[in-house]
Each structure stands twice: as structure tokens, then as C-alpha cells.
C-alpha positions in Angstrom: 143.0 55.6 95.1 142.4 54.1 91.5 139.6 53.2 89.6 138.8 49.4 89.3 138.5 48.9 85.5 136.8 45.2 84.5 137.2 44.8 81.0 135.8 41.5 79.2 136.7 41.0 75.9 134.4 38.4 73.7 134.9 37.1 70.3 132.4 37.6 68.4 131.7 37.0 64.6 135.1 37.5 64.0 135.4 41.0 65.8 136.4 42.2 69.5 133.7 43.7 71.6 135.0 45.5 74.6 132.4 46.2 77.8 134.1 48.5 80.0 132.8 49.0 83.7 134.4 51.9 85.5 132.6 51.9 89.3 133.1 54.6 92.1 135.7 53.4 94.5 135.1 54.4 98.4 138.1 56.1 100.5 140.6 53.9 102.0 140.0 55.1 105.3 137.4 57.6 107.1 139.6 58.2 110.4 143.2 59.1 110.6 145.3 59.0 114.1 146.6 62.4 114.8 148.3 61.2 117.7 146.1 60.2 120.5 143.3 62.2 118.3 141.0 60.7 116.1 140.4 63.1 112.9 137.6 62.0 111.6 136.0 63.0 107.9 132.8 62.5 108.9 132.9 64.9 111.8 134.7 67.4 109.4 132.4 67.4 106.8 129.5 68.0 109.3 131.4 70.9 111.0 132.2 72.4 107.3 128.3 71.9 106.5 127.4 73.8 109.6 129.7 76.7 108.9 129.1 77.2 105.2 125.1 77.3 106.8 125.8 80.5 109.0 127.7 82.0 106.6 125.6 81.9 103.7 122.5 82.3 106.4 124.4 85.6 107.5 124.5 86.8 104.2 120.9 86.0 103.3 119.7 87.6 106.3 121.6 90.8 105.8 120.2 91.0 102.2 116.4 90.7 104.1 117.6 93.7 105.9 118.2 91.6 109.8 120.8 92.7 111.9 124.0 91.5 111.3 124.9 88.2 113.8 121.6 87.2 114.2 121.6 84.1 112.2 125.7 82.9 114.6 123.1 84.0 117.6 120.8 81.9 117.1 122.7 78.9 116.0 124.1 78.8 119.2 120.6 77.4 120.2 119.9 75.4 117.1 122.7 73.5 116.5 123.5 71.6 119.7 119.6 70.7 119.7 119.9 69.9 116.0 122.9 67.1 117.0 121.3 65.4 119.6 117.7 65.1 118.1 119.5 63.6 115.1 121.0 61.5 117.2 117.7 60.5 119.7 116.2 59.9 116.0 118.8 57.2 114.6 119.3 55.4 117.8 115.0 55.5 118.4 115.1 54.3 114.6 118.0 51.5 114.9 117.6 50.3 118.3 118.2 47.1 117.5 122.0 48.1 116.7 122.0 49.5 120.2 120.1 47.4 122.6 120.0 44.9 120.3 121.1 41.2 121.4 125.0 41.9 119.8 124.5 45.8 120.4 126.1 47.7 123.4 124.0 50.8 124.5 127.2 52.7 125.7 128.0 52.5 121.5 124.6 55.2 121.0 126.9 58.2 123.0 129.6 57.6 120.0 128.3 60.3 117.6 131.6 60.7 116.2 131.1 57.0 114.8 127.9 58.3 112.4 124.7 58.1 112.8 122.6 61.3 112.5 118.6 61.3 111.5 118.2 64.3 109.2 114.5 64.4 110.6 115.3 64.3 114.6 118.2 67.0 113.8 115.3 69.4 111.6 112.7 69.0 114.5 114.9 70.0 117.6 116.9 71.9 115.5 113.8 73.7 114.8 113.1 73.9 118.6 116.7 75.4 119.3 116.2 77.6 117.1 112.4 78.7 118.3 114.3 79.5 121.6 116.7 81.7 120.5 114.3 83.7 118.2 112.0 84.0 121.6 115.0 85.5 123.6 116.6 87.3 121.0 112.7 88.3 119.6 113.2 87.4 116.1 110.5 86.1 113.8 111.2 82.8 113.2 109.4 82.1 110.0 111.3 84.8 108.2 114.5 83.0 109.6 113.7 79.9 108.6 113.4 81.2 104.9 116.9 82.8 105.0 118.5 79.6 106.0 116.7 76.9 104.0 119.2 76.9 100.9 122.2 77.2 103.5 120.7 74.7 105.6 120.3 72.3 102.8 123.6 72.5 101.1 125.1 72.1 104.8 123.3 68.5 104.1 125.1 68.2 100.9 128.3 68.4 102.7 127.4 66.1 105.5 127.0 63.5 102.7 129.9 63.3 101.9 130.7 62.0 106.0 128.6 58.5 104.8 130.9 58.4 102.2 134.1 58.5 103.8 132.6 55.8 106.4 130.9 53.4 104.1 127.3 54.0 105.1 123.8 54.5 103.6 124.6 52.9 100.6 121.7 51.2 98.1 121.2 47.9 97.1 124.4 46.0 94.9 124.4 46.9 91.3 126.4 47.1 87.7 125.8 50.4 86.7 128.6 52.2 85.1 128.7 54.8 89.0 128.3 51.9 91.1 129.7 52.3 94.6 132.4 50.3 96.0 132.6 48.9 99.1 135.8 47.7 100.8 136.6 45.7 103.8 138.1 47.5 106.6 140.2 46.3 109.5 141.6 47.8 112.7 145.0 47.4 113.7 144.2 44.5 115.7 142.8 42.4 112.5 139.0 42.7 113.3 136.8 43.3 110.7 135.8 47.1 111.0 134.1 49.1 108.1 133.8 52.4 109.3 136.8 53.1 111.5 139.3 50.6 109.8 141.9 50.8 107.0 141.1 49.2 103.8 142.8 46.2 102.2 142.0 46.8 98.8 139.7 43.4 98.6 136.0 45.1 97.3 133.3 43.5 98.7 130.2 44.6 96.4 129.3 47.2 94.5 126.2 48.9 95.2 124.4 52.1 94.0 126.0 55.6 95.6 122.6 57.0 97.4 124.7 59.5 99.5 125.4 60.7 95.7 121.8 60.2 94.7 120.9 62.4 97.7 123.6 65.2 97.7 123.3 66.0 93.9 119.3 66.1 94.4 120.0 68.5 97.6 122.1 70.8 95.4 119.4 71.0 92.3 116.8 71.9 95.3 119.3 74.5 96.3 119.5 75.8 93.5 115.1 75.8 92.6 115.2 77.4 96.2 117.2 80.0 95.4 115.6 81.1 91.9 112.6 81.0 93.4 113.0 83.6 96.4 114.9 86.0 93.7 112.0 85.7 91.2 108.5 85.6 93.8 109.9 86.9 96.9 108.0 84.9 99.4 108.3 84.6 103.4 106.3 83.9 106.4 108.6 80.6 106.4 106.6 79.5 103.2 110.4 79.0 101.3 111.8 76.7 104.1 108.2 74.5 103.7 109.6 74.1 100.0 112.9 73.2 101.3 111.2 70.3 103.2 109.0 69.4 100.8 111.5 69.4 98.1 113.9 67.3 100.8 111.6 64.9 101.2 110.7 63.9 97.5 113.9 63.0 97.0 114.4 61.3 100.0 111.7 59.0 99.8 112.8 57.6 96.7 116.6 57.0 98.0 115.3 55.3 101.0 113.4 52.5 98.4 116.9 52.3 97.5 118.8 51.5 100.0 119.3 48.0 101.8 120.9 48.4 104.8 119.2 47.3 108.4 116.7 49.7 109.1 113.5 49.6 111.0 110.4 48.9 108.6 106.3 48.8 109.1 104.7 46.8 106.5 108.0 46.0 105.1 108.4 49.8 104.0 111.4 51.6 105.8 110.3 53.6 109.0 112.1 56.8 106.8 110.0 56.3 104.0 106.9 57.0 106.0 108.4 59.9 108.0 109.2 61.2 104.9 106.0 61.2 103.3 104.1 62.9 106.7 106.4 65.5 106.6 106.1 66.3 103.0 102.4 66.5 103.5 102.2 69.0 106.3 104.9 71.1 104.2 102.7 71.7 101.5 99.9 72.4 103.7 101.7 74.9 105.8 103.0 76.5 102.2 99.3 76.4 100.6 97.9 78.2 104.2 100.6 80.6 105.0 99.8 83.0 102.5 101.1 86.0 104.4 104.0 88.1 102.4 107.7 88.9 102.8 108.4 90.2 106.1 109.8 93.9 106.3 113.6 95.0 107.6 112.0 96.2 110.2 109.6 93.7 111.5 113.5 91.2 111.4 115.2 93.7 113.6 115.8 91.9 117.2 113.3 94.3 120.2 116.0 93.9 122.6 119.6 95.5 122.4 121.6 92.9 124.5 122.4 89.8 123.1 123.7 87.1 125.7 125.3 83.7 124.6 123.3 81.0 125.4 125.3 79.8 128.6 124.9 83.5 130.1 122.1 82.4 131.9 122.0 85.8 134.1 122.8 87.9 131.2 119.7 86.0 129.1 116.8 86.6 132.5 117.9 89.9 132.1 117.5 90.1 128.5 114.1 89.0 129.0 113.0 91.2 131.8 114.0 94.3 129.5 112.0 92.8 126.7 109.2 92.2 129.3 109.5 95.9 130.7 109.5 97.1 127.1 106.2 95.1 126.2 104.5 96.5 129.0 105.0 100.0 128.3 104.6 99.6 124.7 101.1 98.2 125.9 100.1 100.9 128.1 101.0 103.5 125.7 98.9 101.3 123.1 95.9 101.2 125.8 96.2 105.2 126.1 95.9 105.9 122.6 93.5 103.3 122.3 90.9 105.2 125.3 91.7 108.7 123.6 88.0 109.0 121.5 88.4 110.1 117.7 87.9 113.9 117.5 88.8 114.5 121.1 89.9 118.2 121.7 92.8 118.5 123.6 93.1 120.5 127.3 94.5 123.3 125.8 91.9 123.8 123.7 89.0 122.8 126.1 89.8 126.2 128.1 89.4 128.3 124.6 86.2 126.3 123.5 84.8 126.9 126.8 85.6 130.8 126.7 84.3 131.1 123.7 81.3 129.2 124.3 80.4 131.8 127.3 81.3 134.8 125.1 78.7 133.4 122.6 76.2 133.0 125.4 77.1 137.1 127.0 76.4 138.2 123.6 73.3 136.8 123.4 72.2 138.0 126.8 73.1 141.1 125.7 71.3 141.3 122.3 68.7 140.2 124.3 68.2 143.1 126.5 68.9 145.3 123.6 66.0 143.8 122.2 64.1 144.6 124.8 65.2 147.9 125.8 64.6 149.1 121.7 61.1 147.5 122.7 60.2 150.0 125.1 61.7 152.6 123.3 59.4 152.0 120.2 56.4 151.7 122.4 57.1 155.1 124.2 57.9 156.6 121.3 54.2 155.4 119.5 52.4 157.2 122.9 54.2 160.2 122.3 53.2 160.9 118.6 49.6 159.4 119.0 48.8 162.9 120.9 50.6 165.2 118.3 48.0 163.0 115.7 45.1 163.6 117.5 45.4 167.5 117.9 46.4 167.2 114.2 43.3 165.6 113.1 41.3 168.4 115.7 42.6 171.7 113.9 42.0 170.7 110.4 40.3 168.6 108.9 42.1 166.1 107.4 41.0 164.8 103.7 41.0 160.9 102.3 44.2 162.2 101.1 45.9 163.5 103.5 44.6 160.6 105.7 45.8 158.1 102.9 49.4 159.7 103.4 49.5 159.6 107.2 48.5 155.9 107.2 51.1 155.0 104.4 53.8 156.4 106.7 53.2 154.3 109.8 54.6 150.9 107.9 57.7 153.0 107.3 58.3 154.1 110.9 56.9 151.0 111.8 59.8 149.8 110.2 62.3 152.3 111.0 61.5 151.2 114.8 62.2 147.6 114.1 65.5 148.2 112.3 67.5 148.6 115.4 66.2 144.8 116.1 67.2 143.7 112.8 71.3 144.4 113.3 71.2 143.2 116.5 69.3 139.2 115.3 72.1 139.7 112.3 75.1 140.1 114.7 73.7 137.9 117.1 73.6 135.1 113.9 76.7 135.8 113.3 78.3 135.3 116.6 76.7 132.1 117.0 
């Protein structure tokens, strides 16, 4: 392949002015016969794009702290949904090229001939990939963060499949990059721009939106990546930014481009989707305000992990998860119905030894009280007598009487202090 170079030289005031055009040529061919094989650079670059996506979405998600083949794991879900919804989304789109009145239907089972809606592939991508996080009990919005750089730089590579076919191209222009487009024949002579061989003849020059698009994917990339280094964010907030960053750019390549494609109001159907999407993207990235999830909150709840066409192994996948969410319920609803401050059994016996101990000893000081009582009562009769006959031999004087009478407060108290020990220890064992 060479550059076209168109040179025009004018004489002007006596001097040579040279204008100098040098335009992008396309590839020759997008499909080479490998014998009764096809090879086709389209199909490559989209199977390159997926790869590079696990493995860069492996290496993310090991930095996060997941387990190691969870991102392969749950590919396996997401990208045969991802295919076919990009697939139902261009031939929903571009009917008319289908079921059209020169279309043939069979021609919309032909993925391998192009034709992929980057919005059909995200959404049942998105629902593959929902799946396997339910079996394999992943969080899916901290997924989705660790694959939106990979995810779109697979896109940047898949560009480069529209450019080896000669599709999604803008409107013709002069500009120094221009595009050009040949025209392609089969073996046979018919006129056939995506699968044929090129005759060298250009038919227009238009501008390169696959390279508008795939340089704008890599600079969002790159923002993507700078940004989850320097603010660390998650609960899928960073893959809203991929989509909303996808879409900006996407909107304007799409005003573009001038290839058949279904409009409303004259605007392209794309231009539209791409402007819904964007909205709900920043609303889910203004709302979800929840932070980075924790390596362990990304660690998978179940230890087996099934392919997806296991079907036995996957039920019993899920009845282990089930059986472990029950018990990890009832042992929740135990600890829930234990009340704060409960005393154990164990102690329950003790508590309620003690609490009887407490209760003997007060009986007892009780009837100590009672029996020093009686004492002090009998021991007042007896020495009223010895008083009396006292008083009857001699006379006693204001003095002597003065002295008696001070004494009774002190054996008065001398026969309450056996009491008094008995209320102390009796406080003291309550």
C-alpha cells in the first residue's frame, strides 16, 4: 500500500506554489482465503479486543484484591450475550439492509461480514455478565469498574475491523487525513466493498470516523485510568464515566458520518441512543455515592466455579450458595434474639447461688437480731431488781442518782452493739 500524493502546481506571480494532499489509503482487502477458510481482520481484531479486555480486567481486579479468574469466569457469560445483542442492535437499527426490498434476512446471521451495535453488545453484555456475578456471587458494580478501561480499549481495537472492511466512514472531504475508499470486487467481477479485493481505482475520500472514534476511546482510557489511581472510586461509579465519556464522543462522530442509517427527525437513531445513555450515566455517577469496595466484600461466597455449559455443576453451585445463606441467616437471627447484657447459663447457676446465699444471710442476721433482742430485754429485768434493793439500803443522793442514770445510755448502747455488726455485715453481703 502507498500513499496517493495529488500535487498541483500553479504559477503564480512568477513563483511555484506547491499544495500537497497526502490522504489515508484503506487496506486492499479485509478477508484473505486460507483455503476453504475465510480469515477475516475484522473478526481478528474483535477477538484481539476481547482478549486484551480479560487480560488487563484480570490484572485490575487482582490489584482490587478479587480472586484470580474471576474476571475469564465471568466473560464466559458476558461475551456471547455481548455478540448477539450487538448484533439484535445493528440489524433492529438497519432493517432496511435486511428485510429491506434488495435485502435478504438470511444476510443478518453473517456476523463475520460486520455489523455490531456497540450499545446492544454493552446492554446484554451487561446482562451476561449480571448472571455470572449472581452464580459466581460477585458484586457486579465493583466489576464493572475494573473492566471499563479494558473494555474500552477492546473497542479501540475493534475499530480497526471497520477499517479493514470499509465501513462507518464520515461524510467525503479534503482534509490533509482524509480516508480513502476503494472499489472492491469478488472473483466473479461483482462489485463487493467489504469482502472483495481492491483495484486500486479510489472512489472518494471521506473523513476516517473509525479514527476519530478510536483515538477519542484511547484519551478516555487513559482520563479513566488517572482517575481511579488519584480518587479511588467504585460502586460502578468509574464504568458510568466510561459510558459517559463513550458517549460524548460518539455523538459527535455519528453527526459525522453519512452512511444509511435509521434517523428520527432527520437525526441518526445512534445520536439519540447516545444522548439517553449519557444522561442516565451521569445520574447513576451523581447518586451512587457509595465508596471503593473492600478485597473482601470482591471475594466470590462459593468455592466451586462451573463453566457456564455445566449446567449440573452451576444448580449445584447455587444450592451451596443457598445452603450457606441460610445458615448464615439463622446464625444472624440467633445473635440477633440474644438481648444486650444477657448472662450466659453458666453464669445464671452462680448468680442464682449467690442470690440465695444473700437471702440465708439475711434470714440469719435476722434471727440474730432477734435473739440479741431478747437477750437485752432479759438482761434489763435482771438488773432492774439488783437497782431497786440498791436504792432500799442506802439512800442514794442527786449524785449518785445522776451517775446511775448516765450509765444506762452506755449499756443501753453496749446492748445494741451486737445489732450494729450484724446491719454492717448484712450491708455488706448485700
Amino acid at each position: 500500500m502507498t500513499l496517493r500524493v495529488l500535487a498541483d502546481s500553479v504559477l503564480s506571480n512568477g513563483g511555484v506554489t506547491a499544495d500537497v494532499l497526502a490522504y489515508i489509503p484503506s487496506p486492499a482487502q479485509g478477508v484473505w482465503q486460507i483455503g476453504p477458510f475465510p480469515l477475516r481482520a475484522y473478526a481478528l481484531c474483535i477477538i484481539l479486543g476481547i482478549v486484551v479486555a480479560i487480560w488487563w480486567g484480570e490484572r485490575r481486579w487482582r490489584e482490587r484484591g478479587g480472586q484470580p479468574g474471576a474476571i475469564l469466569d465471568v466473560a464466559m457469560f458476558a461475551v456471547p450475550f455481548g455478540l448477539v445483542g450487538g448484533r439484535l442492535y445493528h440489524v433492529a437499527t438497519d432493517w432496511q439492509k435486511y428485510f429491506g426490498a434488495d435485502g435478504h434476512p438470511i444476510d443478518a446471521l453473517k456476523i463475520y461480514q460486520g455489523g455490531l451495535g456497540i450499545w446492544g453488545a454493552v446492554f446484554l453484555g451487561g446482562v451476561g455478565a449480571w448472571i455470572g456475578c449472581r452464580i459466581y456471587r460477585i458484586p457486579l458494580p465493583a466489576l464493572g469498574d475494573a473492566i471499563a478501561p479494558p473494555i474500552l480499549l477492546a473497542q479501540a481495537i475493534g475499530r480497526l475491523g471497520n477499517y479493514f472492511n470499509q465501513e462507518l466512514y464520515g461524510r467525503e472531504t479534503d482534509l490533509p487525513w482524509g480516508l480513502e475508499i476503494y472499489l472492491r470486487f469478488d472473483d466473479d467481477g461483482k462489485f463487493d466493498p467489504m469482502n472483495g479485493v481492491s483495484t486500486g481505482v479510489v472512489d472518494k475520500v471521506v473523513h476516517p470516523t473509525f479514527l476519530y472514534e478510536l483515538l477519542w476511546n484511547l484519551l478516555i482510557v487513559v482520563l479513566l485510568v488517572q482517575i481511579d489511581k488519584r480518587y479511588r472510586i467504585g460502586h460502578g461509579r468509574l464504568f458510568a464515566l466510561y459510558v459517559a465519556g463513550y458517549c460524548v464522543g460518539r455523538f459527535f462522530v455519528e453527526l459525522m458520518r453519512d452512511d444509511e442509517a435509521t434517523k428520527i427527525a432527520g437525526i441518526r437513531i445512534n445520536s439519540f441512543t447516545s444522548a439517553l445513555v449519557f444522561l442516565a450515566a451521569i445520574a447513576y455517577f451523581v447518586f451512587a455515592t457509595r465508596g471503593r469496595e473492600t478485597a473482601e466484600q470482591l471475594q466470590p461466597s462459593t468455592g466451586s466455579r462451573p463453566w457456564p455449559w455445566q449446567i449440573a455443576a452451576l444448580r449445584a453451585a447455587a444450592a451451596e450458595q443457598a445452603t450457606a445463606k441460610t445458615s448464615d441467616a439463622a446464625s444472624t437471627d440467633q445473635d440477633a434474639a440474644q438481648p444486650q447484657g444477657a448472662v450466659p447459663d453458666t453464669d445464671t447457676g452462680a448468680a442464682e447461688d449467690t442470690g440465695g446465699g444473700a437471702g440465708k444471710d439475711a434470714a440469719t442476721i435476722t434471727a440474730d437480731d432477734s435473739d440479741n433482742a431478747v437477750e437485752l430485754d432479759k438482761s434489763e429485768q435482771t438488773a432492774e431488781p439488783e437497782k431497786t434493793a440498791g436504792a432500799e439500803k442506802d439512800t442514794p443522793s442527786a449524785g449518785s442518782t445522776s451517775s446511775e442514770k448516765s450509765t444506762e445510755p452506755d449499756r443501753s448502747a453496749d446492748s445494741e452493739s451486737p445489732a450494729a455488726p450484724a446491719a454492717g455485715t448484712a450491708a455488706e453481703q448485700k
